[in-house]
C-alpha positions in Angstrom: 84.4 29.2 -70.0 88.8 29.1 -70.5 90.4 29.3 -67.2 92.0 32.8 -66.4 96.1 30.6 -67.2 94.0 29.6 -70.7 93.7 33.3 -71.2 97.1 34.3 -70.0 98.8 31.8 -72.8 96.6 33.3 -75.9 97.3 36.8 -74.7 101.3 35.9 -74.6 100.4 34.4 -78.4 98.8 37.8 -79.5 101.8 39.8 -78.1 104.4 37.4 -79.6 103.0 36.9 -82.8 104.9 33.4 -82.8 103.3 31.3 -85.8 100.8 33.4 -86.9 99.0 33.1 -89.7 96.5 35.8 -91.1 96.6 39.2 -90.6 93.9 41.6 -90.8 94.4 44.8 -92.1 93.1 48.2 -91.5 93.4 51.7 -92.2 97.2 50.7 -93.4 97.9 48.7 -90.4 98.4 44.5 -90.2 97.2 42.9 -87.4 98.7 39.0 -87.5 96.7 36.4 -85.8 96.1 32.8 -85.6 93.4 31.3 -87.3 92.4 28.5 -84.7 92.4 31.5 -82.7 89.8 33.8 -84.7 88.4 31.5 -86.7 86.4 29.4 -83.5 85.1 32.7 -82.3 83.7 34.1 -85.7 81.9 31.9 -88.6 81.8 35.3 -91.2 85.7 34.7 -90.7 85.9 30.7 -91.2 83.0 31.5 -94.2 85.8 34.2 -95.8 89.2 31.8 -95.4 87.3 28.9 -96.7 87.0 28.5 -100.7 88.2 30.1 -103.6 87.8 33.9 -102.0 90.6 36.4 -101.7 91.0 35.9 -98.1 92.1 32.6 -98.6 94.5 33.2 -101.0 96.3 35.8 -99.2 96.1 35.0 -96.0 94.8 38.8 -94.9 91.3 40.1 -94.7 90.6 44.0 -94.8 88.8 45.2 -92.2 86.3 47.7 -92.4 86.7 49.1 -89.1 88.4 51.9 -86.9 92.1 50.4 -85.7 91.4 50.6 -82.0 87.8 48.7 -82.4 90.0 46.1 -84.6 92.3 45.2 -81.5 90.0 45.3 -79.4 88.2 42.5 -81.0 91.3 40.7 -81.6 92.5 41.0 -77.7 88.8 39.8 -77.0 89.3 36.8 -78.7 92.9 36.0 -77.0 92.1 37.7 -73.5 88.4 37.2 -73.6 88.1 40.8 -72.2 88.8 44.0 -73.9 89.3 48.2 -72.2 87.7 50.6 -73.0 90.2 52.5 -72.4 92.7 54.2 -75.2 95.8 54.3 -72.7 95.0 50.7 -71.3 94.5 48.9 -74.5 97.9 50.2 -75.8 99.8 48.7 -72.2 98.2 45.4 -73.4 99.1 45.1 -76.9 102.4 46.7 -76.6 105.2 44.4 -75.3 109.1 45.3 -74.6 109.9 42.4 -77.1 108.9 43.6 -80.0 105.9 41.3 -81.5 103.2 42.3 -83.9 101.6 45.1 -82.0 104.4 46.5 -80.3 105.1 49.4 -83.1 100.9 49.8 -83.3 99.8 52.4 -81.1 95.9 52.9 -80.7 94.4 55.4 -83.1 93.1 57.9 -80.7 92.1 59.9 -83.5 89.2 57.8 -83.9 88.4 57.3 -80.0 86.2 60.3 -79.1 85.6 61.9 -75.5 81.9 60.4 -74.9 82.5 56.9 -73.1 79.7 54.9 -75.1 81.1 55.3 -78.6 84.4 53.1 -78.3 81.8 50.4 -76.8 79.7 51.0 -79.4 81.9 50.2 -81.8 83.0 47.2 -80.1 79.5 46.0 -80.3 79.1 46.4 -83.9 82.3 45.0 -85.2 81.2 41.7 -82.7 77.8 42.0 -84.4 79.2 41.8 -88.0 81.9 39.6 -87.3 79.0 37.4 -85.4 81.0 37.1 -82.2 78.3 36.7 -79.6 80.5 36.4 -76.8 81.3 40.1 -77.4 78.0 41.7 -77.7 78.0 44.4 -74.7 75.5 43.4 -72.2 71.9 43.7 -73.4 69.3 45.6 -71.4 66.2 47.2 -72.9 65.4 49.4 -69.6 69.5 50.7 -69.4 70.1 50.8 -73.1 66.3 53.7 -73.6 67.8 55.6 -70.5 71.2 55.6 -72.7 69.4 57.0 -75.2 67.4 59.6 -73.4 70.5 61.0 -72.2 72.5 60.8 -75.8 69.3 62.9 -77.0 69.6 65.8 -74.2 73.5 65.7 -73.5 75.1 65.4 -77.2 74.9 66.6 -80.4 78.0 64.3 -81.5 76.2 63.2 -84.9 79.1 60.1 -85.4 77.5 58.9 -81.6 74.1 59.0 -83.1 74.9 57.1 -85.9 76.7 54.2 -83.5 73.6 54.1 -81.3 71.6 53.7 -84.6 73.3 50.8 -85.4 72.7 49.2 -82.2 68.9 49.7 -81.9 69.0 48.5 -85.4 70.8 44.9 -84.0 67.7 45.0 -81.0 65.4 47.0 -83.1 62.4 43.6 -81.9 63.3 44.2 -78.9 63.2 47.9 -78.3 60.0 48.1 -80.4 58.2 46.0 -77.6 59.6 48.2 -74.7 56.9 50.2 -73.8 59.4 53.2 -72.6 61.7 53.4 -75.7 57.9 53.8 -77.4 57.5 57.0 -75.1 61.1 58.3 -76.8 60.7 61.4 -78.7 63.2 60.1 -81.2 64.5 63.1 -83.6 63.7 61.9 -87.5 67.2 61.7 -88.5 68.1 59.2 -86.1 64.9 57.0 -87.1 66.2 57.7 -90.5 69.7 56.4 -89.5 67.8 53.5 -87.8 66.6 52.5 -91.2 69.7 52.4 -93.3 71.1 50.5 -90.9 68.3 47.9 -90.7 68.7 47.9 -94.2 72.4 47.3 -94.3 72.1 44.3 -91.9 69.6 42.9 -94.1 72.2 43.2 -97.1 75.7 42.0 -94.8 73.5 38.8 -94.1 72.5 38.1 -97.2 76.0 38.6 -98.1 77.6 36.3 -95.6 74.7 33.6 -96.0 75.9 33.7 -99.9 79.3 33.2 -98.9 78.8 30.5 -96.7 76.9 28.4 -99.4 79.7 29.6 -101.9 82.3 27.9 -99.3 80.6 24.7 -98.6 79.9 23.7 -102.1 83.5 24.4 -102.7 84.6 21.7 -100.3 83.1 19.2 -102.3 84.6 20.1 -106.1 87.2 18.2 -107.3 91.1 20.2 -107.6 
């Protein structure tokens, strides 16, 4: 694991923007970065930059994610740490001398009230991006009691969806746990559970295309 003065220089890197050099973009907003930075921590990224692709040629990569669940990955990567936390996350990318997220203020639009969305999202953008280090912290007893609650407390439909998406990531898992079997699961959320099982299915195919693309283009001739 970096040391906490390893962190403390990336995190000065992100604020300065000093020497960047690819910038993801989203929802009209550019986010520059280093690629030694982002590229160790994700392969989908290294697999986009490399070869004759679009990302490569530009430099920028079009994220398909809310703003704030963007820079939170990216001040994962330079921090190794992220807030949940709309107000706290803007005190960390925001610096008095300027740099690349100093005019950026979090999109609270998109952070809702209910405190296991924003790390929801979190958790899927580290799951397509195929940042383990960033997966929220797994537990199959914590994670059904999550869900009994979500179920009884909330009829936030955009939650549902999020919490899909993660039992689609640990849908082996869950299956196996005897309590999230006892779950009287409405049948739109198993519904939701299945397009999103579906989707993963497609994004890996996807990236595993891209990958082979990228490798055999190391070896052709200019």
């Amino acid at each position: 694991m970096a040391s906490g003065s390893h962190f403390e220089f990336l995190a000065n890197m992100m604020k300065l923007g000093d020497y960047s050099d690819f910038t993801p973009r989203c929802n009209g907003e550019e986010m520059p970065v280093h690629k030694n930075v982002v590229c160790a921590q994700s392969p989908v990224l290294v697999a986009a930059i490399r070869g004759d692709f679009k990302e490569a040629k530009t430099n920028a990569i079009d994220v398909d994610f809310d703003v704030g669940t963007c820079k939170r990955m990216i001040t994962f990567m330079y921090t190794g740490n992220y807030e949940g936390d709309s107000t706290a996350d803007s005190k960390l990318l925001k610096t008095e001398g300027g740099g690349p997220f100093s005019s950026l203020p979090l999109d609270t639009q998109t952070v809702d009230t209910h405190p296991l969305l924003c790390h929801l999202r979190v958790n899927s953008i580290a799951d397509y991006y195929e940042i383990p280090a960033l997966f929220l912290l797994w537990s199959a007893t914590a994670f059904t009691e999550v869900l009994r609650e979500a179920f009884t407390t909330t009829g936030d439909r955009q939650l549902f969806d999020m919490v899909a998406s993660l039992v689609a990531q640990h849908l082996e898992e869950l299956t196996a746990f005897e309590d999230f079997g006892k779950l009287d699961l409405p049948s739109r959320f198993t519904q939701s559970v299945m397009r999103n099982s579906a989707k993963r299915l497609q994004d890996s195919s996807t990236r595993t295309t891209q990958a082979a693309g990228a490798t055999s283009f190391k070896f052709r001739r200019p």
